[in-house]
C-alpha positions in Angstrom: 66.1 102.7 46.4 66.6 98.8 46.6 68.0 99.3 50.1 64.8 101.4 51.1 62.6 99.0 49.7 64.2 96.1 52.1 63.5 97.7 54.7 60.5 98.8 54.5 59.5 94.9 54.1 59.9 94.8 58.0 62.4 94.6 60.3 65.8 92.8 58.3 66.3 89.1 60.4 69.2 87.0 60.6 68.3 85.4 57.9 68.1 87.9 54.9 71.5 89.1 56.3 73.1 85.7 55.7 71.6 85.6 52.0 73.3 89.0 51.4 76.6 88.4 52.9 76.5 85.3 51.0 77.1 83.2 54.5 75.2 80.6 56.7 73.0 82.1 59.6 75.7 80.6 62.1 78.2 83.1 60.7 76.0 85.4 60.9 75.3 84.6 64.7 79.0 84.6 65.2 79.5 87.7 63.9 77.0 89.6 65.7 78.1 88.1 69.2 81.6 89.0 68.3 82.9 85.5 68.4 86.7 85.2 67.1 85.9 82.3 65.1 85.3 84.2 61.7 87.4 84.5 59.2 87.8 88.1 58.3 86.2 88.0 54.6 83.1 86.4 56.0 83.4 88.9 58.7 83.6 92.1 56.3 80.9 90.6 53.9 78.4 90.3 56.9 79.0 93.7 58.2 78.1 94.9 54.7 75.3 93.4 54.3 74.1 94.2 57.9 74.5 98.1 56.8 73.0 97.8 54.1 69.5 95.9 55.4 69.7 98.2 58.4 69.8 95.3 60.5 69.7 95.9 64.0 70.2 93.0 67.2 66.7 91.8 68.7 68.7 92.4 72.4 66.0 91.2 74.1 65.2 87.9 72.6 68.8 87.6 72.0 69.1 87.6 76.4 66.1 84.5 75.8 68.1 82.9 74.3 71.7 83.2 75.5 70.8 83.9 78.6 73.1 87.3 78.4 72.1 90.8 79.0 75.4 91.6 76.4 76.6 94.3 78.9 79.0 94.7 81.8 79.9 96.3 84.7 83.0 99.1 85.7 82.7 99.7 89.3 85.1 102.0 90.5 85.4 102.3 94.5 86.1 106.1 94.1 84.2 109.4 94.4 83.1 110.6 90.9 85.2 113.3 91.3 88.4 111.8 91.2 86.9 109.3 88.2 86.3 112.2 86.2 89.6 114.4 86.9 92.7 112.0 87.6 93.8 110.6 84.4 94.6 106.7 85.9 90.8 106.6 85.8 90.1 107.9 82.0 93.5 105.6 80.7 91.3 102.3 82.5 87.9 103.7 80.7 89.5 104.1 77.7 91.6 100.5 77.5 88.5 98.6 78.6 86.5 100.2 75.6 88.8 99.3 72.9 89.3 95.6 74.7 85.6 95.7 73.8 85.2 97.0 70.8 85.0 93.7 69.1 82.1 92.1 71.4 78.5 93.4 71.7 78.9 94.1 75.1 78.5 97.3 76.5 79.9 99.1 79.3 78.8 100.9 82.0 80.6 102.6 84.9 79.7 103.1 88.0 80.9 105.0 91.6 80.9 103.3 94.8 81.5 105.8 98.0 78.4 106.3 99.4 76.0 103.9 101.4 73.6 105.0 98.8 75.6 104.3 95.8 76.9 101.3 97.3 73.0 100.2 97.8 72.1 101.3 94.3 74.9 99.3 92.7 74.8 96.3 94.6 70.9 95.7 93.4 71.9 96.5 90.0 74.9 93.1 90.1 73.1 90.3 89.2 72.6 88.0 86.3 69.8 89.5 85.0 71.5 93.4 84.1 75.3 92.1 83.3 77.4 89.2 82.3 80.5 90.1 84.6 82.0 92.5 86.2 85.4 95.3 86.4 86.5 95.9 89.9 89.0 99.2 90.4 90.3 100.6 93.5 89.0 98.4 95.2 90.6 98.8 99.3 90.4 95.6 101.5 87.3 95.8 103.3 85.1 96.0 100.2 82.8 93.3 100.1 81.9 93.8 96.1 84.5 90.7 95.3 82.9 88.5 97.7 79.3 89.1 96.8 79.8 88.3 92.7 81.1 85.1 94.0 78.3 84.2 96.1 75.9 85.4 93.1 77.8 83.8 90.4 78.9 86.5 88.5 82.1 86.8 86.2 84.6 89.6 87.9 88.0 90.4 87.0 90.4 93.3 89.4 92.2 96.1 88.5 94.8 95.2 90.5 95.3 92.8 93.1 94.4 93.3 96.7 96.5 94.5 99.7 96.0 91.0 101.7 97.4 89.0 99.1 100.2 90.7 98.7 103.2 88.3 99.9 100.4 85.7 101.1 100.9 83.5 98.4 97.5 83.4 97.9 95.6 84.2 94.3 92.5 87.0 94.1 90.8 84.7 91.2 91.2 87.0 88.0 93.5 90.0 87.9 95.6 92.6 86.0 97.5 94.3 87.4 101.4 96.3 87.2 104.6 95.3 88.2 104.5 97.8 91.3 107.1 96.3 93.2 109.9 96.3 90.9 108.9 99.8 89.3 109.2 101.2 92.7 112.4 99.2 93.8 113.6 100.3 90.0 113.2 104.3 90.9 114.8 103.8 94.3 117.4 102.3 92.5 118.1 104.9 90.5 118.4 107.3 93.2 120.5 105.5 95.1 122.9 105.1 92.1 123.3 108.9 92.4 125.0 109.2 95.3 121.6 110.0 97.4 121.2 109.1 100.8 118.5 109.8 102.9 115.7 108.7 100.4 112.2 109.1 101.6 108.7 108.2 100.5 105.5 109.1 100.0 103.4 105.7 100.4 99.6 105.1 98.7 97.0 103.8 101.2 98.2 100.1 102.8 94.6 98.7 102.4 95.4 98.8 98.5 97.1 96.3 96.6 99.1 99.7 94.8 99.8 101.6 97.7 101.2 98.4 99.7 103.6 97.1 96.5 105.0 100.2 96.0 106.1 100.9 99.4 106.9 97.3 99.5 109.7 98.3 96.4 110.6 101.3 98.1 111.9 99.2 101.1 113.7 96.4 99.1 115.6 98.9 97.3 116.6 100.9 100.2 117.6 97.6 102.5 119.9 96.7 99.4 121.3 99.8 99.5 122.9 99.1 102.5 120.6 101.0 104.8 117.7 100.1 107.1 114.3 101.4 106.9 113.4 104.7 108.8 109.9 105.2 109.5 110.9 108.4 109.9 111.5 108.8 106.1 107.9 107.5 105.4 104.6 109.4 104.7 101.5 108.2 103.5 98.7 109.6 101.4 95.6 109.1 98.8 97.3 109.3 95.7 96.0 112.8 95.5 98.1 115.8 94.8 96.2 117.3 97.8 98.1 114.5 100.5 101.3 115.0 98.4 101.6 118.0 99.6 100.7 117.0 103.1 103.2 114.3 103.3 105.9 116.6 102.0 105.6 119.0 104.3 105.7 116.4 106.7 108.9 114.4 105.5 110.4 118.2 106.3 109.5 118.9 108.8 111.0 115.5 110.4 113.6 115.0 108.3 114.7 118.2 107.3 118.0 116.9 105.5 116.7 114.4 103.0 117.9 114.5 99.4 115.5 112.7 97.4 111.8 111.2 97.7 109.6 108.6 95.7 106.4 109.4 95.6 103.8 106.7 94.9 101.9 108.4 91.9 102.4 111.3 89.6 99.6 113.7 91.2 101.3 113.3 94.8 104.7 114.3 93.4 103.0 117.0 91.6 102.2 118.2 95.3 105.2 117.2 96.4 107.1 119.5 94.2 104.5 122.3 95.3 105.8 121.9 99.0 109.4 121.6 97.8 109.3 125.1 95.7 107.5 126.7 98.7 110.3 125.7 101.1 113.4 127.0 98.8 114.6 123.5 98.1 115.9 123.1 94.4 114.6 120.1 92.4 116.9 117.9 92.2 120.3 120.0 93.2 118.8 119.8 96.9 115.7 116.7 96.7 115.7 114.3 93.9 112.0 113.6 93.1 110.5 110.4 91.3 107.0 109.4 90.3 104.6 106.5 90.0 102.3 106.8 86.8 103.8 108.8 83.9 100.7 110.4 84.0 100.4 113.9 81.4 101.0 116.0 84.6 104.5 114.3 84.8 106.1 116.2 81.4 104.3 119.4 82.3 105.7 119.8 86.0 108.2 122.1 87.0 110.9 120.3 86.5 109.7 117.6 84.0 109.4 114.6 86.7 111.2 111.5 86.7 108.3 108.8 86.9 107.8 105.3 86.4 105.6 104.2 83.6 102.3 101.9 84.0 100.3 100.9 81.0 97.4 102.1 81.9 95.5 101.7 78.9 96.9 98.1 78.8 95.9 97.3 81.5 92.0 98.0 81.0 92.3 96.1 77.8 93.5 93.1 79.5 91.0 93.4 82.1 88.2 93.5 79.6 89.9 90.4 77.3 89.9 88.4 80.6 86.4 89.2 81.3 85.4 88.4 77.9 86.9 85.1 78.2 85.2 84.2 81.6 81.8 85.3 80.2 82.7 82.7 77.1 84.0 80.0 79.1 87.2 80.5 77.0 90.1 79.0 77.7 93.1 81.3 78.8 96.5 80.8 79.7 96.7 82.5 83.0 93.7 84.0 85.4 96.5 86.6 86.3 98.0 89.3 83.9 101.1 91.0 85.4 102.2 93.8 83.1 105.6 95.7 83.2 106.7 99.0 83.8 110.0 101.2 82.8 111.9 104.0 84.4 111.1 107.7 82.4 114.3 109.7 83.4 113.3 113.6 83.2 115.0 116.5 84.9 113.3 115.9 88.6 115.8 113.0 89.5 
């Protein structure tokens, strides 16, 4: 009843929450714009006290004020087909909602394939709908990185580009996976087992993913004592779909290879497709190895040999590094690079 009759007083303000919790209105402030600087019992006693008023954040003259619209930005260069059904996609989602689940800001995701959806997205970038910006699959000639520059916009990758790959040169702020040495790491492996015609199936070369891991794949095989074949080479989408495409091709040119790496988990899903189909024996006859450990990778026939990317880390980082360029934080780095490990199954 006490609580009732609060509210029905008017709408609770900043103020009447900092006399409950027992705080100053600073804290309070703090709080409520998820600043770090809060100890956590001042933390807990003003979320009590803001359940118990019922006290919701003026957004709006909160923007007056700070200037913020306390939401951001996921724009994935994709069709929202494969955002919805590949699980890379929903690991990123869900890493960059827990890496804000301490801020008031929210997220919203968006798909960029179309002319229209480009158009409708590119309006929508400015200052006065988001504080920054998430930038995933994004191929070369996207002009999205670019543009939040010009505008002045906060934007952190999902990876880095293709052309700054070996360049020397720095994207700004970026997460992204040790793709090199995971994919020099699997190659590895199947070398040490006495194979010797090792093929690949390459991502697209105007991503920063697809170019690094077939950048891995050819380091390991020069060590190896071999030169590169571009024989031994396919390239596809990271789609189970070209997969399948590019193994029948590697087959059909190079009908005597004994093991493949494969640039993500859904194109060696395909990959093992094409393999069944033609009577070859996973792994007595091909050797097969993954990029992703993706849930597809324990349920394929065999269990697949993959290499493991934090996916979910690596949203979380990307959000903690937006967060800090929205806050004018200081950080240590601009540029998170995370690892990844070998997951031996029964494919290689």
């Amino acid at each position: 009843m006490t609580t009732q009759r609060t509210r029905s007083l008017g709408r609770p303000t900043l103020d009447a929450v900092a006399a409950r919790a027992g705080v100053g209105r600073g804290t309070v402030s703090r709080v409520v714009n998820g600043s770090p600087q809060v100890s956590p019992e001042a933390r807990a006693a003003v979320q009590q006290a803001i359940a118990e008023l019922g006290y919701v954040p003026n957004r709006a003259a909160r923007a007056l004020v700070t200037q913020r619209t306390d939401s951001v930005a996921l724009v994935v260069s994709e069709s929202g087909e494969r955002v919805f059904t590949e699980p890379f996609f929903a690991g990123i989602v869900r890493g960059v909602s827990s890496g804000l689940l301490e801020t008031p800001l929210q997220l919203w995701l968006a798909m960029v394939q179309s002319p229209i959806e480009r158009e409708r997205v590119e309006h929508h970038l400015t200052n006065q709908h988001v504080d920054g910006v998430l930038l995933l699959s994004l191929h070369d000639a996207d002009p999205l990185p670019g543009m939040l520059e010009e505008r002045g916009l906060p934007a952190v990758l999902g990876g880095r580009p293709a052309r700054m790959l070996g360049s020397g040169a720095q994207p700004g702020w970026f997460v992204d996976v040790d793709n090199i040495g995971g994919a020099r790491n699997a190659v590895q492996h199947l070398a040490a087992r006495g194979r010797r015609r090792i093929a690949t199936i390459a991502g697209p070369q105007d991503m920063g993913a697809g170019l690094a891991r077939l950048t891995g794949y050819q380091e390991a095989v020069r060590a190896a004592g071999g030169g590169v074949n571009p024989d031994l080479i396919a390239y596809g989408d990271f789609s189970e779909e070209s997969g399948v495409a590019g193994m029948r091709r590697l087959l059909d040119v190079c009908p005597d290879l004994d093991a493949v790496f494969v640039a993500s988990d859904l194109m060696a899903f395909g990959a093992l497709r094409t393999l069944r189909e033609a009577g070859r024996r996973v792994p007595e006859d091909v050797a097969v190895i993954g990029f992703d450990d993706a849930p597809i990778a324990r349920q394929a026939d065999p269990p697949l040999t993959t290499v493991f990317q934090p996916i979910e880390e690596m949203g979380r980082q990307m959000a903690h590094l937006l967060v800090a360029r929205i806050r004018g934080e200081e950080f240590a780095s601009p540029h998170v690079l995370l690892d990844t490990q070998l997951i031996e199954r029964a494919s290689a």
